[in-house]
C-alpha positions as CSV (number, residue, x, y, z in Angstrom):
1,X,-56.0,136.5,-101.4
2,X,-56.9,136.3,-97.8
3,X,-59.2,134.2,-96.4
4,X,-61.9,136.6,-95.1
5,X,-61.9,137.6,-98.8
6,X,-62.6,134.7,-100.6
7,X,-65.3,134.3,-97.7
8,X,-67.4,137.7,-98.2
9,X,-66.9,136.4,-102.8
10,X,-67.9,133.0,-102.2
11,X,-70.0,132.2,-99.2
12,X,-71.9,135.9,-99.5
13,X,-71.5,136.9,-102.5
14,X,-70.3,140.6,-101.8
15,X,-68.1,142.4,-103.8
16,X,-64.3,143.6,-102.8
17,X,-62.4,146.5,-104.2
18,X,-58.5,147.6,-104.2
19,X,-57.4,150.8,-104.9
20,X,-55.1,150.9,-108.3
21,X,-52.6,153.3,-110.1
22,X,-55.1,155.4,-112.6
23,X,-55.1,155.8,-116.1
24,X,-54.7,159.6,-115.7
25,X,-53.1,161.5,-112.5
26,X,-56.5,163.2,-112.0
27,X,-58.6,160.5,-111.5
28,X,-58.6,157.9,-108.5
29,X,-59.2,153.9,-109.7
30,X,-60.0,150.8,-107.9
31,X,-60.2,147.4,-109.2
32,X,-63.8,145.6,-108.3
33,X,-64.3,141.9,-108.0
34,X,-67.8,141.2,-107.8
35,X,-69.5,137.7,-108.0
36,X,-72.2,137.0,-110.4
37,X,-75.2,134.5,-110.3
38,X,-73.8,131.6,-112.5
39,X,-70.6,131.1,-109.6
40,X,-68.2,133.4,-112.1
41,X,-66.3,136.7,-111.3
42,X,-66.7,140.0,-113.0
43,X,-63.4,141.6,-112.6
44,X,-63.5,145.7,-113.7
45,X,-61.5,149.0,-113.5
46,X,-63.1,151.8,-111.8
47,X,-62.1,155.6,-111.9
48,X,-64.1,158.4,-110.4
49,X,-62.1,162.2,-111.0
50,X,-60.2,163.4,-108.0
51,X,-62.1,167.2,-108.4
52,X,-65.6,164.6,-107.4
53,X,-63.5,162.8,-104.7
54,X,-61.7,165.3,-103.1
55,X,-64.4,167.9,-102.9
56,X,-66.9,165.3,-101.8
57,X,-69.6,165.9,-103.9
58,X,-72.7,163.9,-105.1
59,X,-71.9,161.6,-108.1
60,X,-73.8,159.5,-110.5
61,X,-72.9,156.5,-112.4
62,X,-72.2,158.9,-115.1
63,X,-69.0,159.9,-113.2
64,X,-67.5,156.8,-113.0
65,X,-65.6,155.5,-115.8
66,X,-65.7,151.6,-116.2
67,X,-64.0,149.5,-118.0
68,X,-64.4,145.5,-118.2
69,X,-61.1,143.7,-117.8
70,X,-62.3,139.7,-117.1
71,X,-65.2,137.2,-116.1
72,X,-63.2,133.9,-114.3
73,X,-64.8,130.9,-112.8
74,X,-62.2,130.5,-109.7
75,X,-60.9,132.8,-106.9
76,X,-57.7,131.9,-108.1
77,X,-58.2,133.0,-111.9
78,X,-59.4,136.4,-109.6
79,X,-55.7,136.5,-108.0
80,X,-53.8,136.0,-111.8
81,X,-56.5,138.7,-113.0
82,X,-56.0,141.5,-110.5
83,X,-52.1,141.3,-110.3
84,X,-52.1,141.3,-114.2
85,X,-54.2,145.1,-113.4
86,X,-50.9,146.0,-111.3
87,X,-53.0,145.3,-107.7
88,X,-51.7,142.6,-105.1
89,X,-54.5,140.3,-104.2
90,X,-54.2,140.7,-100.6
91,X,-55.3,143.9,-100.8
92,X,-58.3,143.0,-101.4
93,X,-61.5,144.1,-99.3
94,X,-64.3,145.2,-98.6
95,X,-65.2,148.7,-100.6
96,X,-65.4,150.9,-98.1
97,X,-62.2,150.0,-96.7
98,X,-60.3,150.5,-100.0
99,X,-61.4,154.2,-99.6
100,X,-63.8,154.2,-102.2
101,X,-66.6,157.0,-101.8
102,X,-69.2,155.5,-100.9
């Protein structure tokens, strides 16, 4: 993970994203990393359907399908976590540079 990432999880506390291969072909996923209070990592699947996306439309959080894939206490248990959710680490960024719709 590169070091600007680990900076904006550990020193202030904001959340990275990757985009990921989806479940279905007509949905777009991401992989979220986002720190919690207690010094852990919430890592979890996001998928939002292409129709939503591409036709940039409102959406709520019913939209999004979320699954819950692993809470780690180290940036490098967040490295072992995202590649075993088929996502390079370094990809890792900030969300609205993964493309997700903000």
């Amino acid at each position: 993970m590169r070091i600007e990432v680990v900076n904006r999880l550990v020193m202030t506390r904001g959340l990275v994203s990757a985009r990921r291969q989806p479940s279905t072909p007509h949905f777009y996923a991401w992989v979220w990393v986002s720190p919690l209070r207690e010094g852990k990592f919430r890592i979890s699947t996001v998928e939002i359907p292409k129709s939503i996306v591409d036709q940039d439309a409102c959406f709520g959080e019913e939209d999004i399908e979320r699954a819950h894939a692993a809470t780690v206490e180290t940036v490098a248990q967040v490295d072992a976590e995202v590649r075993k959710l088929g996502v390079d680490p370094e990809t890792l960024d900030a969300p609205w540079k993964s493309e997700f719709p903000l």
